[in-house]
C-alpha positions in Angstrom: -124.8 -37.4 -45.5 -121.9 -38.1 -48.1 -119.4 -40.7 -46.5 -116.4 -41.3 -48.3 -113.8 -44.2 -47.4 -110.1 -44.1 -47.4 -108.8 -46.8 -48.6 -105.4 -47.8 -48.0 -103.6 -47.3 -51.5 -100.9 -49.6 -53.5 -98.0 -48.2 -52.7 -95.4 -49.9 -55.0 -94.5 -53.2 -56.9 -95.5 -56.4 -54.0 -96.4 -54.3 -51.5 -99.1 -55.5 -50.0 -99.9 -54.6 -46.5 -98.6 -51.5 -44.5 -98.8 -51.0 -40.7 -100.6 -47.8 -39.0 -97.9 -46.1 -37.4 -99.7 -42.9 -36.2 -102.8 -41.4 -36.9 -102.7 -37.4 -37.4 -106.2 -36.7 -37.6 -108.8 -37.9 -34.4 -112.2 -38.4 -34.8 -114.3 -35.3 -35.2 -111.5 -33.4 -36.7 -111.8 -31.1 -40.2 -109.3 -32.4 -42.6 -108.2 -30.6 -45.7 -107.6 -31.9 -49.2 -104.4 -33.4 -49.7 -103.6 -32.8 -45.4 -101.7 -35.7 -44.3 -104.2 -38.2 -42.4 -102.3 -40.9 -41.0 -98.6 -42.2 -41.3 -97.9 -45.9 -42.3 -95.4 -48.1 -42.7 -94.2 -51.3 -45.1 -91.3 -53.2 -45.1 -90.1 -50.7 -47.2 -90.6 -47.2 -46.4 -92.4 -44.8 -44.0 -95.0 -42.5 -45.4 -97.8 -40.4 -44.4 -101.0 -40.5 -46.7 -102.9 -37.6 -47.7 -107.1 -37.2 -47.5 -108.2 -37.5 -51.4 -111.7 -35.4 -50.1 -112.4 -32.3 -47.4 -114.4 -33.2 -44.4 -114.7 -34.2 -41.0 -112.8 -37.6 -39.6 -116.0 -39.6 -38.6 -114.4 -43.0 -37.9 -111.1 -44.7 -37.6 -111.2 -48.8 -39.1 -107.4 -49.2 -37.6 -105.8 -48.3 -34.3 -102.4 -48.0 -34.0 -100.1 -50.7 -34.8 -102.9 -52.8 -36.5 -102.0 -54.3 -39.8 -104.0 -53.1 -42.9 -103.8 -55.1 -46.7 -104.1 -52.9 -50.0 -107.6 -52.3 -50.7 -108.8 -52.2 -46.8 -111.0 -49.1 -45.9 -109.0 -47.7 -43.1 -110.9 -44.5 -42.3 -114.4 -42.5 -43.6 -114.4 -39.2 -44.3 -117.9 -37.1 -43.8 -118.3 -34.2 -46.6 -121.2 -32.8 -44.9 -118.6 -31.8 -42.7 -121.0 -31.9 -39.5 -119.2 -34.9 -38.0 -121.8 -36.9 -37.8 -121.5 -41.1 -37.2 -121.6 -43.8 -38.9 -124.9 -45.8 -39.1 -124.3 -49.2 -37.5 -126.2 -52.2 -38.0 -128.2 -53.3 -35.3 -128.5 -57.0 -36.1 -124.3 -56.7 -36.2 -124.1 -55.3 -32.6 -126.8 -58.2 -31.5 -124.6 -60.8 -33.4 -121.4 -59.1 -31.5 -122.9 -59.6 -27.9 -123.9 -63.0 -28.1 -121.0 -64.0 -29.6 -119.0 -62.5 -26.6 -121.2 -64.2 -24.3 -120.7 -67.4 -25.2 -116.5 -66.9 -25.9 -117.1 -65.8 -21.6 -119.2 -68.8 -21.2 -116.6 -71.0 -23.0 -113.5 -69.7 -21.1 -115.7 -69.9 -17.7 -115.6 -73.6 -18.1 -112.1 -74.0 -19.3 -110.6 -72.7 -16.0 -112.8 -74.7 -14.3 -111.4 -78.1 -15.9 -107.6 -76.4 -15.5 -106.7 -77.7 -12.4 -103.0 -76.7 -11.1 -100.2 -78.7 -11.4 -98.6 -80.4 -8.8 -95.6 -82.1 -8.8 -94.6 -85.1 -6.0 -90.5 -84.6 -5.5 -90.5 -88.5 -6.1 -92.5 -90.0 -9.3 -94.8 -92.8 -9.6 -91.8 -94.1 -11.9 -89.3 -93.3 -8.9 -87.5 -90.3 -10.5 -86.5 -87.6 -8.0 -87.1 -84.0 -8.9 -85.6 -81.0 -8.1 -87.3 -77.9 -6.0 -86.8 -75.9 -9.2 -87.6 -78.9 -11.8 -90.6 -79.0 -9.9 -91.6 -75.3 -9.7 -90.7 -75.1 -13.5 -93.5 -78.1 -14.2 -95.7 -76.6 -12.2 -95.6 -73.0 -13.7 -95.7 -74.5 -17.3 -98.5 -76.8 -16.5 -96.3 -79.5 -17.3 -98.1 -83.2 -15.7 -95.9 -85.5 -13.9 -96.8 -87.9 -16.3 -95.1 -85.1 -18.7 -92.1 -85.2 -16.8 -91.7 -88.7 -16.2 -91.6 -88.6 -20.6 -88.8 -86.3 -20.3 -85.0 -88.0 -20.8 -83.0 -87.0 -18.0 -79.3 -85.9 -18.5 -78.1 -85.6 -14.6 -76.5 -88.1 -12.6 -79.0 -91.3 -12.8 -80.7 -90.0 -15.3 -82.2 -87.5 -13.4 -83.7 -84.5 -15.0 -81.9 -81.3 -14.8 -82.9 -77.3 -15.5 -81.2 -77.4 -18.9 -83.4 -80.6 -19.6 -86.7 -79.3 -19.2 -86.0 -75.8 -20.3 -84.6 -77.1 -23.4 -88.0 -79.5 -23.6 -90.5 -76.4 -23.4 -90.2 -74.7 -26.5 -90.4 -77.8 -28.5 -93.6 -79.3 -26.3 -96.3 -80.2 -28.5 -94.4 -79.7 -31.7 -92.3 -82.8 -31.5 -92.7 -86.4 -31.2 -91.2 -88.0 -27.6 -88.6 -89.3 -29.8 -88.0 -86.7 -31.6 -88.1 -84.2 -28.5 -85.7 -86.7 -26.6 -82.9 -85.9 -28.9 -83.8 -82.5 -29.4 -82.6 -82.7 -25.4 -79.6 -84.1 -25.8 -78.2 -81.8 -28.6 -79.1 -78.4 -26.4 -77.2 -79.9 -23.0 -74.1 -81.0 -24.6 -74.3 -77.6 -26.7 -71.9 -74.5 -25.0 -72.9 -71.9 -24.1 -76.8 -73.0 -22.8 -79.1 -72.6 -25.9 -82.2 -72.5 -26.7 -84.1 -74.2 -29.8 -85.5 -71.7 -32.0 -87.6 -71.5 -35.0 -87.8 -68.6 -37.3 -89.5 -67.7 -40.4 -87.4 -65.6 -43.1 -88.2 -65.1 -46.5 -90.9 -67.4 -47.0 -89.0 -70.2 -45.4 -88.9 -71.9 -41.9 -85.3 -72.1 -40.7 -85.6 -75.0 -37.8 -82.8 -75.7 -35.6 -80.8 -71.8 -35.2 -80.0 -71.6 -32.1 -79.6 -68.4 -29.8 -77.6 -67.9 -26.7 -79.7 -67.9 -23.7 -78.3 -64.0 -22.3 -78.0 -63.5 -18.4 -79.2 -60.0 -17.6 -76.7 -58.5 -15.2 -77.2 -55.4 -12.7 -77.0 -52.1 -14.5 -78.0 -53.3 -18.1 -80.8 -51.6 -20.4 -82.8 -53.6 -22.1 -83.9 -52.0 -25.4 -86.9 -53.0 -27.5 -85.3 -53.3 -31.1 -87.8 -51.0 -33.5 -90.1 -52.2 -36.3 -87.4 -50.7 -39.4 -84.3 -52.8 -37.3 -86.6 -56.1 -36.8 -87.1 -55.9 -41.1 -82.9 -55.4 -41.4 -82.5 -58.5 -39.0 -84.4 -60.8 -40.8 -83.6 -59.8 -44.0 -79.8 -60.0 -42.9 -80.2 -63.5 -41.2 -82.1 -64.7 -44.8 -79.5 -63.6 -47.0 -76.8 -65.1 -45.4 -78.9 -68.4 -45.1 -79.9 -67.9 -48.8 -76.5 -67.3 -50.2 -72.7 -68.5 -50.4 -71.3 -65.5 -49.2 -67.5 -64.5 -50.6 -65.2 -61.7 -50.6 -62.7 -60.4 -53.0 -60.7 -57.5 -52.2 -58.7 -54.8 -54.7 -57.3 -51.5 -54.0 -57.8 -48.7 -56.0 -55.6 -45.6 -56.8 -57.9 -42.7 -57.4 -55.5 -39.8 -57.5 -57.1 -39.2 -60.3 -60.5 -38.8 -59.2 -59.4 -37.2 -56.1 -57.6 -34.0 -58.1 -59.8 -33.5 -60.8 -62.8 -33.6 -58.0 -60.9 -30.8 -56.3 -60.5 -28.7 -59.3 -64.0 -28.7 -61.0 -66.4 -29.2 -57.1 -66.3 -24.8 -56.7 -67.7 -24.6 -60.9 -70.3 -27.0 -60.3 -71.7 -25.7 -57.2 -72.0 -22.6 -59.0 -73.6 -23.7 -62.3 -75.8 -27.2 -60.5 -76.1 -25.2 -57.2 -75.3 -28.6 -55.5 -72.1 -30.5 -54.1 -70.4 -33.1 -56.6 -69.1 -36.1 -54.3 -67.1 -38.8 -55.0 -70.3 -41.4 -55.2 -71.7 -40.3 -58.6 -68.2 -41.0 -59.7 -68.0 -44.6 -58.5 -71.6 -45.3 -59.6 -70.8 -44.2 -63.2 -67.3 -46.6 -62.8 -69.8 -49.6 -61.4 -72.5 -49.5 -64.2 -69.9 -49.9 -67.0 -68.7 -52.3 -65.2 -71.7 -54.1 -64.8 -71.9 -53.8 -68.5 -69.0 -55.4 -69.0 -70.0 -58.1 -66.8 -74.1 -58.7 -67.2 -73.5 -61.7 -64.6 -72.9 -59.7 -61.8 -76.6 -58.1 -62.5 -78.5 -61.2 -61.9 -81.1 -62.8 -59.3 -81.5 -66.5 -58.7 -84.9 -68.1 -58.6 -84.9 -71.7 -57.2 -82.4 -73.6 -60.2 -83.2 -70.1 -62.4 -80.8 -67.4 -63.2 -83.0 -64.2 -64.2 -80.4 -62.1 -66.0 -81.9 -58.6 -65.2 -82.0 -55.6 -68.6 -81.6 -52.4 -66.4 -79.3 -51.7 -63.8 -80.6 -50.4 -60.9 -78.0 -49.5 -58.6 -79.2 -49.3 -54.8 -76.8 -46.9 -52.7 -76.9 -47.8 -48.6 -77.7 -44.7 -46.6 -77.2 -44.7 -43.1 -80.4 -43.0 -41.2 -80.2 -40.8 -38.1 -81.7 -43.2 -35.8 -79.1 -45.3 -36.8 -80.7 -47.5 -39.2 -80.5 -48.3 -42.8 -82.3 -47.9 -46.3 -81.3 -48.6 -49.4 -82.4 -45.8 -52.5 -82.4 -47.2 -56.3 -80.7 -45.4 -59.4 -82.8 -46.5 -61.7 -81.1 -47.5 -65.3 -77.8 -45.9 -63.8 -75.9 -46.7 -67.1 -78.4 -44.5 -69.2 -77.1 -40.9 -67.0 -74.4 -39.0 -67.4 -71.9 -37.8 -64.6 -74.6 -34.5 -63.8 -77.6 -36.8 -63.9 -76.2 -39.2 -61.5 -74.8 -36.3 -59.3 -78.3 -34.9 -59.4 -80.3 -38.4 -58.5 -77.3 -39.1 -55.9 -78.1 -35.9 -53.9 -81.7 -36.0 -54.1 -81.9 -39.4 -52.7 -79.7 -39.5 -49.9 -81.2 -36.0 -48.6 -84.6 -36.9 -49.0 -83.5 -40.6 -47.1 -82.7 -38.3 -44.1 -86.0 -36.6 -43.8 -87.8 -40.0 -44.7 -89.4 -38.9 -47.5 -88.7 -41.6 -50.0 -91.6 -43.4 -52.4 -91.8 -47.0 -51.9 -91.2 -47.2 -55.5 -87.5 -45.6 -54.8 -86.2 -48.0 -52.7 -87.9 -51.1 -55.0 -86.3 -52.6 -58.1 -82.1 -52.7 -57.3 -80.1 -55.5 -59.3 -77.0 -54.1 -57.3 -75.9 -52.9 -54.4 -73.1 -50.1 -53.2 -72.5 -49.2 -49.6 -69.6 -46.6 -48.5 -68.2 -47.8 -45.4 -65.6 -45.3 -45.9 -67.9 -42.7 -44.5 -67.0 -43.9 -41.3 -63.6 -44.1 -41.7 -63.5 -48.2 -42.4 -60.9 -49.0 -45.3 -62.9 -52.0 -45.8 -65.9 -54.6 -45.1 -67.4 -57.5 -45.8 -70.9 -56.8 -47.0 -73.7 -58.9 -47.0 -76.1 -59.1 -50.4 -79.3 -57.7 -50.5 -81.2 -60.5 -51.5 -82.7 -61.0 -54.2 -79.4 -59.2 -55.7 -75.9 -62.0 -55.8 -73.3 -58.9 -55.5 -72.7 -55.7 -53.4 -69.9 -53.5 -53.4 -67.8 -51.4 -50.1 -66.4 -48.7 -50.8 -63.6 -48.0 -48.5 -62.1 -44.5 -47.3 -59.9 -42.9 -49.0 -56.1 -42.7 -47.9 -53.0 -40.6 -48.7 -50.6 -43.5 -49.1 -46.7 -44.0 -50.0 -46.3 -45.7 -52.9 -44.2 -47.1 -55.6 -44.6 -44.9 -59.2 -43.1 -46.7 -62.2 -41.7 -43.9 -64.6 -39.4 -44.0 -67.9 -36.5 -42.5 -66.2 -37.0 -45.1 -62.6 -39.0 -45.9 -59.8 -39.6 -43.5 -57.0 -41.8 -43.3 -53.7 -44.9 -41.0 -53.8 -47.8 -40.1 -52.5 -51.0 -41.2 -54.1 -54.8 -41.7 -52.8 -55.9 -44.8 -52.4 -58.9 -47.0 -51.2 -59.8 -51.1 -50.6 -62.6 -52.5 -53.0 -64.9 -55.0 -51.2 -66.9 -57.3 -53.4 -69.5 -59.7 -51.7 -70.8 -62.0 -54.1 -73.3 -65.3 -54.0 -70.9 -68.6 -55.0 -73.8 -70.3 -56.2 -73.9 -68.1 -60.0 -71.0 -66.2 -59.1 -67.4 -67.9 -59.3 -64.2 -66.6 -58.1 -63.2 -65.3 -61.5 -66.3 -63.7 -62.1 -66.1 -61.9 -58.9 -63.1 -60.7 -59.2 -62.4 -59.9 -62.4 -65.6 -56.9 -62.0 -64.1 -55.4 -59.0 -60.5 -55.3 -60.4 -62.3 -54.0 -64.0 -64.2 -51.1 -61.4 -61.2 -50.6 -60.3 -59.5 -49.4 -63.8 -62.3 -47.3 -64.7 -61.6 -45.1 -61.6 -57.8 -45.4 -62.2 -58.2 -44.5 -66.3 -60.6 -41.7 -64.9 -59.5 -38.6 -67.1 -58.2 -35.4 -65.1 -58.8 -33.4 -68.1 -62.5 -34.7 -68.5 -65.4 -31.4 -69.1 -68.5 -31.7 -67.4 
């Protein structure tokens, strides 16, 4: 019987695991060449991978939710198409049982040496403890040896909620000492905290603390979804990661605005697509990132890595209210059609989820419209490994001053608010602004007159 395994397949530059979302085939089913099989995800993008052969789903390697690496055979695929198993070995199921016999031996005796804790109200030491000190001990298995360890905050240096509460996550993981003042910092901290450690980009971030959260009547409690816990940590890195500032110019883009108006009816006709005002900013933002090769840099420990293309990612809000970022790749090298054309395909195919992992990979700079929602402007935070990122802000009929030969008079002219984030490590004040205020003259020189 042929038996063909489905390995799970590179999908883009330092990818290297993906997690089985849902599997679309069950055992015993026919699949098709090139019929989807299973749906995965990365910390990139969703996708669902096609069979590479016809056959009959014999075995799945991965259940739901399991973690898989590049490489790993995640399902086999009979040819025969008669469904049959999968030989197994019989010295591997031997192996199997004996080694769960003795893991049910082993925990057999460890409950039998646990014995429950139980904690005196008065110490051998003479410290009095609380009912609920006492019931917290004895639910963490914490000895009264433990607790006698334990530096008390209350009056006579008795040992309060806080103390112990704040002593549990650290238990084990710090010396007596060291745990001691751990203590002291979470009580005189407000509101309560808790110590927490988490692990973003590579690095350990020790001592961020949360607020403890009361749950009142009438709340919902929602568990946040795998794509939001990747944008919270990458959010929490970046602004660990880098000096975060803001520099703020407002644009008139009259211009832009009438010449979009006159020429959006002939290009709908001739492209068959919309022309929006994003293609237009992008083209302004890669010759201005020309002008200024800084801005298109990544910082690698005491390394600047001055990057050759420009890659512009756009932001694109997701109907389930998340957010991805597609890539422009070498932006500066297409024309006002081309970038129309790459604008439209990706933001339409981030709403059905259909992008490559290779799409969303590879940005040196980041632009986000927060004037979709109506904001006139934000502060954005960089999408690490990039230093910049751009908001673009509405749009606004405004009254304003006009400067002519014959006088000043008051007008009305379309305006919108610049927002440049940049890293204050590579990026100074000066650099910073002077490429939002030079973005900002490319849309204000644009040419009404220009031909597509």
């Amino acid at each position: 019987m042929a038996q063909i395994e489905i390995k799970l397949p590179k999908m883009g530059e330092s990818v290297t695991e993906a997690t089985i979302t849902n599997w679309l085939k069950s055992v015993g089913d026919k699949v098709n060449l090139d019929e989807p099989l299973v749906e995965v995800a990365t910390d990139k993008v969703d996708n669902e991978l096609p069979s590479e052969v016809e056959g009959v789903l014999i075995k799945q390697l991965f259940d739901k939710d399991q973690v898989a690496q590049v490489g790993d055979v995640i399902a086999i695929i009979s040819t025969d198409g008669d469904g049959g198993s999968v030989a197994e070995d019989p010295k591997s199921e031997v192996t199997t049982n004996e080694t769960s016999n003795q893991i049910k031996e082993i925990a057999e005796k460890a409950e039998q040496l646990i014995e429950p804790v139980s904690i005196s109200k008065n110490s051998s030491t003479g410290k009095f403890y609380s009912p609920l000190v006492r019931s917290i001990a004895e639910k963490e298995n914490i000895s009264s040896s433990e607790l006698d360890s334990i530096k008390g905050t209350g009056q006579d240096g008795r040992v309060t909620k806080n103390d112990i509460l704040a002593y549990i996550p650290n238990r084990g993981s710090l010396s007596p000492k060291a745990a001691e003042v751990t203590i002291q910092k979470t009580t005189e901290a407000t509101p309560k905290v808790e110590s927490t450690s988490s692990k973003l980009g590579g690095n350990v971030v020790a001592g961020i603390k949360e607020p403890v959260i009361n749950i009142n009547p009438g709340d919902e409690i929602m568990e946040m979804d795998r794509m939001r816990k990747l944008i919270s940590d990458h959010m929490v890195m970046s602004v660990h990661v880098s000096a975060h500032v803001t520099s703020y110019v407002e644009a008139d883009v009259t211009n832009i605005v009438n010449w979009r108006n006159r020429v959006k009816k002939d290009f709908m006709k001739r492209e068959g697509e919309n022309i929006t005002f994003t293609p237009i900013f992008m083209e302004a933002i890669a010759k201005a990132i020309k002008d200024f090769p800084m801005i298109n840099v990544s910082v690698s420990g005491s390394k600047i890595i001055v990057r050759k293309d420009i890659n512009l990612g756009m932001a694109a809000a997701l109907p389930s209210g998340n957010l991805i970022v597609p890539v422009i790749k070498n932006a500066d090298r297409l024309n006002l059609v081309g970038l129309t054309k790459e604008v439209n395909s990706l933001a339409n195919r981030a709403r059905e989820n259909k992008l490559k992992p290779e799409e969303i990979q590879g940005g040196t700079y980041t632009v986000t419209n927060v004037g979709t929602f109506g904001n006139v402007m934000g502060t954005p935070i960089i999408n690490q490994p990039q230093v910049a990122i751009l908001a673009l802000g509405a749009i606004r009929k405004t009254p304003s001053v006009i400067e002519t030969p014959e006088g000043d008079f008051i007008g009305i002219r379309h305006k919108m608010y610049l927002s440049h984030s940049y890293d204050h490590r590579v990026v100074d004040g000066a650099l910073g602004g002077k490429f939002v205020r030079r973005v900002a003259d490319y849309l204000e020189q644009f040419d009404i007159n220009r031909e597509l």
